[in-house]
C-alpha positions as CSV (number, residue, x, y, z in Angstrom):
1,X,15.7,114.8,35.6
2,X,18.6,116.9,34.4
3,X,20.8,114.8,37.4
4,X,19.2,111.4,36.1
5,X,20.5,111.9,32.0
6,X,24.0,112.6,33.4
7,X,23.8,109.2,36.0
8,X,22.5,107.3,32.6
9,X,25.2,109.2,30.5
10,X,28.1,108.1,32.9
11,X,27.0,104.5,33.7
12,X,26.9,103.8,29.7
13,X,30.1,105.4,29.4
14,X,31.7,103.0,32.5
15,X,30.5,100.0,31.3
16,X,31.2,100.3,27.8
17,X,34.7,99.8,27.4
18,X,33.6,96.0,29.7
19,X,31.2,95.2,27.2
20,X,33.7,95.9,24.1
21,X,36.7,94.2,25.9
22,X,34.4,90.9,26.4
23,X,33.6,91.0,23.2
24,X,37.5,91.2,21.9
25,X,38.1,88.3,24.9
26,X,35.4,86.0,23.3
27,X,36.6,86.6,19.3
28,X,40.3,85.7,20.8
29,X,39.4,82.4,22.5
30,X,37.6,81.6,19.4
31,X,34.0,82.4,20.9
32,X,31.5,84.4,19.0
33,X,32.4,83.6,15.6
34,X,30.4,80.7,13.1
35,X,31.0,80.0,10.0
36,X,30.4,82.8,7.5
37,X,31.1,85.5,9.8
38,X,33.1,88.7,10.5
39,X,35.6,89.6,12.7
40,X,37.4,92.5,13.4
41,X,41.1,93.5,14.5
42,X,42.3,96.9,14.9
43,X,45.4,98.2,14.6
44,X,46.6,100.5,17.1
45,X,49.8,101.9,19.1
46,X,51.9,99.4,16.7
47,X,50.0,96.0,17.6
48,X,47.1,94.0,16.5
49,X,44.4,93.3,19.3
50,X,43.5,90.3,19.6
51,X,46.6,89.7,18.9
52,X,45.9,85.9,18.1
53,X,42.3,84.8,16.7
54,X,40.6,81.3,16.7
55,X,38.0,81.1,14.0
56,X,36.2,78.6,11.7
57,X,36.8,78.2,8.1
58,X,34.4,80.8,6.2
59,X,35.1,84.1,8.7
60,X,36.7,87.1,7.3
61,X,38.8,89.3,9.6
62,X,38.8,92.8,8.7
63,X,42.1,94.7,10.1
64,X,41.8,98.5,10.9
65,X,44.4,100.7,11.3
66,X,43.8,103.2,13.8
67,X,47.5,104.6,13.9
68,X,48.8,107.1,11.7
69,X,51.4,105.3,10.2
70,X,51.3,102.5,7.5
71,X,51.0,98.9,8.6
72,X,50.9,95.5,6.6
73,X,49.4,92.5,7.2
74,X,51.4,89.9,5.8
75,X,51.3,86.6,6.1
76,X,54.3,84.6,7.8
77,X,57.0,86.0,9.8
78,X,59.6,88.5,9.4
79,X,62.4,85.4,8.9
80,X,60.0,83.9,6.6
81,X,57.0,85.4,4.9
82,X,54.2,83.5,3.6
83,X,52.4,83.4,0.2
84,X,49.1,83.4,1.5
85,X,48.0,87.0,2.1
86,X,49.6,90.4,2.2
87,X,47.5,93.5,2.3
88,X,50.3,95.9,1.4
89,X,50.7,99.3,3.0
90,X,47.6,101.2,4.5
91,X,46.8,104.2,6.3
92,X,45.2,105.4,9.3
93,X,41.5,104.9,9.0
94,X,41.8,102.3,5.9
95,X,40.7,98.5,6.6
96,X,41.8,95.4,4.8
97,X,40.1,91.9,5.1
98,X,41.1,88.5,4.4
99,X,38.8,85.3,4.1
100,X,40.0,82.1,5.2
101,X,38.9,79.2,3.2
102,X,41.3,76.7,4.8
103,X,42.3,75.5,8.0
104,X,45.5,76.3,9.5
105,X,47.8,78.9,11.4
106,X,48.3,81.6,10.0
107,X,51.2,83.9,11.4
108,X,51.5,87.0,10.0
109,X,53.1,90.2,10.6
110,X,53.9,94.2,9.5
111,X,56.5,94.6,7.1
112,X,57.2,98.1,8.3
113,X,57.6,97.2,11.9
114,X,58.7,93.8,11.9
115,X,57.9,93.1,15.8
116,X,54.2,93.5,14.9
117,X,53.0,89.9,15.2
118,X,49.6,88.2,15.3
119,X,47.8,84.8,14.5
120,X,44.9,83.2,13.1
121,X,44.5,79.8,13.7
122,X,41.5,78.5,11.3
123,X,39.5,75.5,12.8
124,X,37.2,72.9,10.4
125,X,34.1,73.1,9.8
126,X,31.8,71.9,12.3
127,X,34.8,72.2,15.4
C-alpha cells in the first residue's frame, strides 16, 4: 500500500506542471476564456507569462508578482506609455487586476525594468 501512495504521489507531481502549462498555452492563444471571466498572469524572474493574452471584452486579468522586487503594469511602452491602466509599484505576493471593457491591444510594460513587456489583445463580443 505504502509503495502504491508514493506511485500516486509522484505521477500527480509529473503531470502537474503539463496540466498547468496547457492551461497557460490555451489562456495565450485566446482559448479558455468567455466573456465575464478571469485570467491570470504571474509575474516571475522579471517577465510576464503568458507574455501576450487574447481575450474577450468583459475578462479581468489578475497579475501576480511572484518576485521579490517591485513590478508595474503599465499600460503602453517604455517610449510611450498609455493612459489606460497602470497599477503602480507592488510587491512579491501582491496581485493587481484590470478589466477590459473595450476592444483593442493593449501593450503594456514595468516601469522599473523597462524590458518587461506583454500584451492583451481584447477581441468583441461574440468573436
Amino acid at each position: 500500500m505504502k509503495s502504491f501512495s508514493r506511485f500516486l504521489l509522484l505521477t500527480v507531481l509529473a503531470i502537474l506542471p503539463i496540466c498547468s502549462a496547457a492551461g497557460f498555452a490555451a489562456v495565450a492563444a485566446g482559448g479558455g476564456t468567455s466573456e465575464g471571466e478571469t485570467v491570470q498572469v504571474s509575474i516571475k524572474l522579471f517577465s510576464f507569462n503568458p507574455k501576450v493574452l487574447e481575450v474577450p471584452v468583459g475578462t479581468t486579468v489578475v497579475w501576480t508578482n511572484g518576485d521579490a522586487i517591485e513590478h508595474s503594469v503599465t499600460n503602453g511602452t517604455p517610449e510611450k506609455p498609455g493612459t489606460a491602466f497602470d497599477s503602480g509599484f507592488f510587491t512579491e505576493g501582491q496581485k493587481w487586476s484590470f478589466t477590459f471593457t473595450e476592444p483593442g491591444e493593449y501593450p503594456y510594460f514595468c516601469k522599473r525594468h523597462n524590458s518587461m513587456q506583454g500584451m492583451v489583445k481584447v477581441t468583441p463580443k461574440g468573436e
